[in-house]
TORMIMAR-357816 format. One line per 8 residues: number of its first residue (from 0); their letters; for each residue x, y, z of C-alpha. Coordinates in steps of 0.001 Angstrom, whole numbers, plus 500000, padded with zeros to 6 digits. Layout:
BEGIN
NUM> A> X/Y/Z | ...;
# end
This chain:
BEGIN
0> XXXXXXXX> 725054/582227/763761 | 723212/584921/765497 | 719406/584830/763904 | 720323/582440/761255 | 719088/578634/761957 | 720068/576132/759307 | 719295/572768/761791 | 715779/572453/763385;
8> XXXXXXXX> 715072/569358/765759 | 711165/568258/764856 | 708614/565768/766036 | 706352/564445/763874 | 703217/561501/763859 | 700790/560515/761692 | 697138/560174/762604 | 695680/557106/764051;
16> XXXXXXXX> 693054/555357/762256 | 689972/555359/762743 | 687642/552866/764687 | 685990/550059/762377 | 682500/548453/762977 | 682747/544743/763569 | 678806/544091/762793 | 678898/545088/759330;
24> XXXXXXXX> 682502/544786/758387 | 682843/548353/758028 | 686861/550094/758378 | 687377/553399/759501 | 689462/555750/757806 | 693315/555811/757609 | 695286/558426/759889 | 696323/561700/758138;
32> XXXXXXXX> 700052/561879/756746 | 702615/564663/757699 | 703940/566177/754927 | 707376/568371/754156 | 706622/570390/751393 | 709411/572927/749747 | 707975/576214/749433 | 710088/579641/748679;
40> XXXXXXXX> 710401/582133/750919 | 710579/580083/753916 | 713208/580083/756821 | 713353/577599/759516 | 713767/580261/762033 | 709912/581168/761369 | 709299/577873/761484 | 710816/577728/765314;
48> XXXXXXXX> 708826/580821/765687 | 705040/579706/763849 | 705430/576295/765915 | 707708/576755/769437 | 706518/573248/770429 | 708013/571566/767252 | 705420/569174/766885 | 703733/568432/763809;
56> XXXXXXXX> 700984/565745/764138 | 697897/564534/761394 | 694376/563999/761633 | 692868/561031/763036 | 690768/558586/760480 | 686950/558971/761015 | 685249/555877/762559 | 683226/553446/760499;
64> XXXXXXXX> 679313/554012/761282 | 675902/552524/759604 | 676363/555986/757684 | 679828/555515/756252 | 680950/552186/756242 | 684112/553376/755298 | 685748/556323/757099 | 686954/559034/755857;
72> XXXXXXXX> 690484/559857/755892 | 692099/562269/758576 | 693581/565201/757864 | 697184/565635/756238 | 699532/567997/757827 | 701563/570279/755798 | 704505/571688/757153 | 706159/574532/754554;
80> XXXXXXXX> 710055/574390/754445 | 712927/576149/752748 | 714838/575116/749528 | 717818/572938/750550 | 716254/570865/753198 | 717800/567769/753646 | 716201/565040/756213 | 718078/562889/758586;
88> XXXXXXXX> 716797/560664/761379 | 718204/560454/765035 | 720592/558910/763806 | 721509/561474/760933 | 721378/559119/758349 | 719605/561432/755265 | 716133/559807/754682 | 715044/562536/752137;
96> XXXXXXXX> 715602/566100/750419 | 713831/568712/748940 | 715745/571304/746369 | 712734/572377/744296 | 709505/574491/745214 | 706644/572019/745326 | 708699/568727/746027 | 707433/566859/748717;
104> XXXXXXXX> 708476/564496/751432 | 706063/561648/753617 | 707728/562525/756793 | 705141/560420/758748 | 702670/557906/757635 | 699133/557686/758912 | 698210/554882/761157 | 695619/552115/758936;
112> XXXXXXXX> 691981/552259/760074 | 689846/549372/762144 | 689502/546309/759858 | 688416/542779/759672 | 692603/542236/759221 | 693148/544340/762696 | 690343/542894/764385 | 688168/546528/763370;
120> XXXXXXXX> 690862/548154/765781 | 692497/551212/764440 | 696264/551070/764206 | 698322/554017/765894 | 700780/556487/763159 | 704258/556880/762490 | 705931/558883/764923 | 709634/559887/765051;
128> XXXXXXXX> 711907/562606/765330 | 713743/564073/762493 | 716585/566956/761599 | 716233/569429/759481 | 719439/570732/757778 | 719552/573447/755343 | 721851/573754/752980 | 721850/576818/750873;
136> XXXXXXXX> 721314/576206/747324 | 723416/579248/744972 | 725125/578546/741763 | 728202/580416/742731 | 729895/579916/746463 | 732571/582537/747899 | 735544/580869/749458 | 737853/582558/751346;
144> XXXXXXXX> 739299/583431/754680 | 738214/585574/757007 | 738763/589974/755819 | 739415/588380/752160 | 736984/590810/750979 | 734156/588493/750303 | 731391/591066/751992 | 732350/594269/750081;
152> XXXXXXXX> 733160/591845/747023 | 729539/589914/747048 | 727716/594151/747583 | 729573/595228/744211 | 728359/592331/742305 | 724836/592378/743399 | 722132/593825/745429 | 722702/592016/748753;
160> XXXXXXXX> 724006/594362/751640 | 726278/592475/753993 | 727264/594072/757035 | 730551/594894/756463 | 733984/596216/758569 | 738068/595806/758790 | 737851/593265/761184 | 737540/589279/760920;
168> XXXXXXXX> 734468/587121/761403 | 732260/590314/759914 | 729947/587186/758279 | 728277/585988/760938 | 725716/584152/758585 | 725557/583358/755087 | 724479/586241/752229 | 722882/585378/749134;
176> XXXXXXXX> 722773/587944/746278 | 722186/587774/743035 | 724200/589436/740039 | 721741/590613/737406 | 722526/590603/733553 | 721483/593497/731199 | 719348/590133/729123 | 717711/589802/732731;
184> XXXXXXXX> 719553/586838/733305 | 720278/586095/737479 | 722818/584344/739016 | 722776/583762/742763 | 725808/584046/744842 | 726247/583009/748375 | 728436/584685/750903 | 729812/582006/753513;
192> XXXXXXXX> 730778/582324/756684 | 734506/583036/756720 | 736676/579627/757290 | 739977/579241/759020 | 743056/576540/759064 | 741204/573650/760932 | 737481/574252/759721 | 737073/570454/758450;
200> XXXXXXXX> 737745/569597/762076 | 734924/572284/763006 | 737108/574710/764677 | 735864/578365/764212 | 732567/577898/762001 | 734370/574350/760672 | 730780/572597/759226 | 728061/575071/759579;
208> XXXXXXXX> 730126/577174/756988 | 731410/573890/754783 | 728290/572349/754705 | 726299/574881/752383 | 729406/574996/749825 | 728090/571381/748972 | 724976/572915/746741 | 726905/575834/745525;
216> XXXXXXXX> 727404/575028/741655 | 731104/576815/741400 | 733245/577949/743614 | 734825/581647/743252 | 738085/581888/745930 | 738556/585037/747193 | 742078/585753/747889 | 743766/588836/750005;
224> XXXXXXXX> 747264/589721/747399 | 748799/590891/750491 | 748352/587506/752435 | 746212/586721/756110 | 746797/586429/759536 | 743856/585960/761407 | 745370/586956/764394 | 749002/587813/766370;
232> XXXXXXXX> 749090/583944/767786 | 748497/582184/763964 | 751585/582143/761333 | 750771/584841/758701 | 749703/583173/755396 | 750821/584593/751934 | 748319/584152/748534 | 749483/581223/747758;
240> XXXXXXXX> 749730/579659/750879 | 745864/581035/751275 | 744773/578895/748322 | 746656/575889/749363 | 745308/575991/752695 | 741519/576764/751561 | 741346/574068/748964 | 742983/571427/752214;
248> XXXXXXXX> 739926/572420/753917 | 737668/571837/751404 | 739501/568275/750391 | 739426/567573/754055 | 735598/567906/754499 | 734615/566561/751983 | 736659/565149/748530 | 734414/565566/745912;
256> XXXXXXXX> 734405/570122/746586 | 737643/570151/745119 | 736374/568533/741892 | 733904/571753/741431 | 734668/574017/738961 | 736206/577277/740446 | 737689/580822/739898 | 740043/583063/741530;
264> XXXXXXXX> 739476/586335/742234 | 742767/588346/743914 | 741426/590957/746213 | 743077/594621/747490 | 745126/595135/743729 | 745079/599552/744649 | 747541/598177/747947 | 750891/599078/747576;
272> XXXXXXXX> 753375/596359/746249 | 749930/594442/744828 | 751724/594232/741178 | 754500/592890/742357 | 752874/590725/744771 | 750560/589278/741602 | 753298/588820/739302 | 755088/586212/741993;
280> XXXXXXXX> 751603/584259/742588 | 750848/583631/739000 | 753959/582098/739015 | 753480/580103/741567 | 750074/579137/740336 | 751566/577731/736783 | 753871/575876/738407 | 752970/574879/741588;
288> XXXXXXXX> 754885/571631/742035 | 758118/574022/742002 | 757443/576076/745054 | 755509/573277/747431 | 758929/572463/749059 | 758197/575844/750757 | 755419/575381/752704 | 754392/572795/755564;
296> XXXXXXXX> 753973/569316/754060 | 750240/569131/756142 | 749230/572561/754455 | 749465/570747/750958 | 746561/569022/749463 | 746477/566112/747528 | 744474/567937/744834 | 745294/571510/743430;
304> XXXXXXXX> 742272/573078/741867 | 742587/573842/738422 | 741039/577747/738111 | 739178/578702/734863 | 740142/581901/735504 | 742342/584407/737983 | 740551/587556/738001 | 742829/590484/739669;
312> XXXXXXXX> 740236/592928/741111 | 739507/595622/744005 | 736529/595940/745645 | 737542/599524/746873 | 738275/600912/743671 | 736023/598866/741667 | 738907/597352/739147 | 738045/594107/737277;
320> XXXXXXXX> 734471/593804/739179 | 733016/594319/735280 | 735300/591351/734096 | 734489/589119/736824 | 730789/589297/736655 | 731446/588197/732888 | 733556/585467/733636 | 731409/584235/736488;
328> XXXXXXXX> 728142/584278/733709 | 730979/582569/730997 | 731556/580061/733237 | 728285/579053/734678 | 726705/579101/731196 | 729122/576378/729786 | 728587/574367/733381 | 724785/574922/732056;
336> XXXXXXXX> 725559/573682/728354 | 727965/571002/729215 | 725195/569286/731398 | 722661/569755/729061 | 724783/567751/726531 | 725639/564976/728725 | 721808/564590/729282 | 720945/564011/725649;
344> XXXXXXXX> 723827/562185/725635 | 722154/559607/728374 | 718617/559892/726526 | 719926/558931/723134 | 721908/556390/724725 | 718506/554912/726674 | 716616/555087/722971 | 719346/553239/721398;
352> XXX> 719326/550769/723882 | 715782/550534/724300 | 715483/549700/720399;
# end
C-alpha cells in the first residue's frame, strides 16, 4: 500500500490515581483518561510518524495533602484520529467507532485515587492494546477490476489526480475525489484498489481493498466493454462475466455489499467493435438467467445486483462523463430523501406510541 496505512497497532493506559491521606480521610485524584477523538485531516501514517513509540498514556491523579483533601484529576490524553476509525481489541472484536469530526471514544480509563474503600492506596489504569482500522468513508465507491478505467474515470469526474498508466495494479492506494455541482453541492468518490477473482479470500489486495467499500454509500462498477485478462496465465473475462465475477467477490466478503445501491458505468465505448459489444451485454443484463448456463457455475453469485442505471461512457474521449455525474447526484439524492423519510417515519411512529 506503499505510504498509505489504514491499520495502526497502539498501546494505551490510563493514569494511576493518586495517593490518599489516611489521617484525614482525604482521596487523591483519579488517573487521567486516554481519549480517541475524530478530527479531519488526519492520517494514521502521521500518527506512526508524531508518535514512533505508539504509546499513548494519561496523567497520574494528584495526591491528597492537608492542602487539597481531594486531588486533582490527572491529565487526559487526546490522541487525534481520522474519519472511519473503527476499534478492535487483540482479539479484533470492534469495541468502538468514530465516523464524525468531534466523536469521541474512552480508549482507556484512569486508575481511581487512594480512598478509605482502597485502603487510601491509589489504584493502577486501564492498559491494553488496541487496532486501529480505517475505513474510508465516500458516498460513492468504484468497483472494478484492475485497467477498468477507474483512475482516468475518477480524474474526469473530479479534482483528484491518480497516478495513472496502461498497465494493471496502477492504484496502489485508495483516491478520494470529489465531483462538484454548479449549486456547490459535493459528492465524494473513492477510488479502490483494483480487485481480482479471489479477493474475498485476500489474494492480490483481497481485504485491504474490500474493507473500505463497507462505508461507501453506492457502488458505481466500472466495467472494460472489451472484457479483462489480468494476465497471459488467468482465463480472459468478457463484460458480463466481469460483473458476475465482481459482485461474487463482493457477496463473498461480505453479504450485505450486494444489497447497496449501484450503477454501471461501461468503459472504452471509442474501441472498435464497442457498439456491438454493448448491444450483446444489455442483453445479457435484462435477462441474465438466460445466458448463466455459459459461464462457470462458481463464477455465479447467488445475488445479481439490480443497477439503477448503465451509463456507456469513455474516459478518453470524454462521452457520457456529463450524464454520469448526473445520474450519480440523481441517485445519491433519492438514497438522501428515501432515508430521510424512513426517519420521520420511525419518529412519528415513537410519538404515536409514546401517546
Amino acid at each position: 500500500y506503499s505510504n498509505f496505512i489504514d491499520d495502526l497497532r497502539v498501546y494505551v493506559r490510563g493514569g494511576t490515581g493518586g495517593m490518599g491521606y489516611p489521617n484525614l480521610g482525604g482521596e487523591g485524584g483519579r488517573g487521567g483518561d486516554v481519549w480517541f477523538v475524530a478530527r479531519e485531516r488526519t492520517t494514521l501514517k502521521s500518527i506512526r510518524e508524531k508518535y514512533p513509540q505508539k504509546r499513548f498514556v494519561a496523567g497520574t491523579g494528584a495526591n491528597s495533602s492537608v492542602k487539597a483533601l481531594k486531588g486533582e484529576k490527572g491529565k487526559d490524553c487526546e490522541v487525534y484520529v481520522p474519519l472511519g476509525i473503527s476499534v478492535l481489541d487483540d482479539d479484533g472484536e470492534q469495541i468502538g467507532e468514530l465516523n464524525a469530526a468531534g466523536e469521541r471514544f474512552l480508549a482507556a480509563r484512569g486508575g481511581l485515587g487512594g480512598s478509605l474503600a482502597t485502603n487510601f492506596l491509589p489504584c493502577k489504569g486501564q492498559r491494553r492494546t488496541v487496532h486501529l482500522d480505517l475505513k474510508l468513508i465516500a458516498d460513492v465507491g468504484l468497483v472494478g477490476f484492475p485497467n477498468a478505467g477507474k483512475s482516468s474515470l475518477l480524474s474526469k469526474i473530479s479534482h483528484a489526480k491518480p497516478e495513472i498508466a496502461n498497465y494493471a495494479f496502477t492504484t496502489i492506494q485508495p483516491e478520494l475525489g470529489k465531483i462538484m455541482y454548479a449549486d456547490y453541492k459535493q459528492i465524494s468518490v473513492a477510488d479502490l484498489p483494483g480487485l481480482i477473482e479471489g479477493a474475498h479470500a485476500n489474494k492480490g489486495m483481497g481485504h485491504k481493498f474490500l474493507k473500505h467499500v463497507e462505508r461507501t454509500k453506492q457502488l458505481l462498477f466500472v466495467v472494460d466493454i472489451s472484457g479483462f485478462q489480468l494476465s497471459i496465465k488467468t482465463p480472459f473475462r468478457t463484460a458480463f462475466e466481469t460483473i458476475l465475477l465482481l459482485t461474487k467477490e463482493l457477496e463473498l466478503y461480505k453479504e450485505e455489499l450486494v444489497t447497496k445501491s449501484a450503477l454501471l458505468a461501461i468503459n472504452k465505448m471509442d474501441l472498435p467493435c464497442a457498439k456491438d459489444n454493448l448491444d450483446e451485454l444489455m442483453a445479457q443484463l435484462e435477462n441474465p438467467q438466460d445466458f448463466l448456463h455459459l459461464v462457470e457455475e462458481e463464477m455465479i453469485p447467488a445475488n445479481t445486483l439490480e443497477f439503477r442505471e448503465v451509463i456507456p461512457i469513455s474516459t478518453y474521449t470524454g462521452e457520457g462523463i456529463e450524464e454520469l455525474k448526473t445520474c450519480i447526484r440523481k441517485s445519491i439524492d433519492e438514497q438522501a430523501e428515501q432515508a430521510n423519510e424512513e426517519y420521520r417515519k420511525k419518529k412519528l411512529l415513537l410519538l404515536q406510541t409514546s401517546k
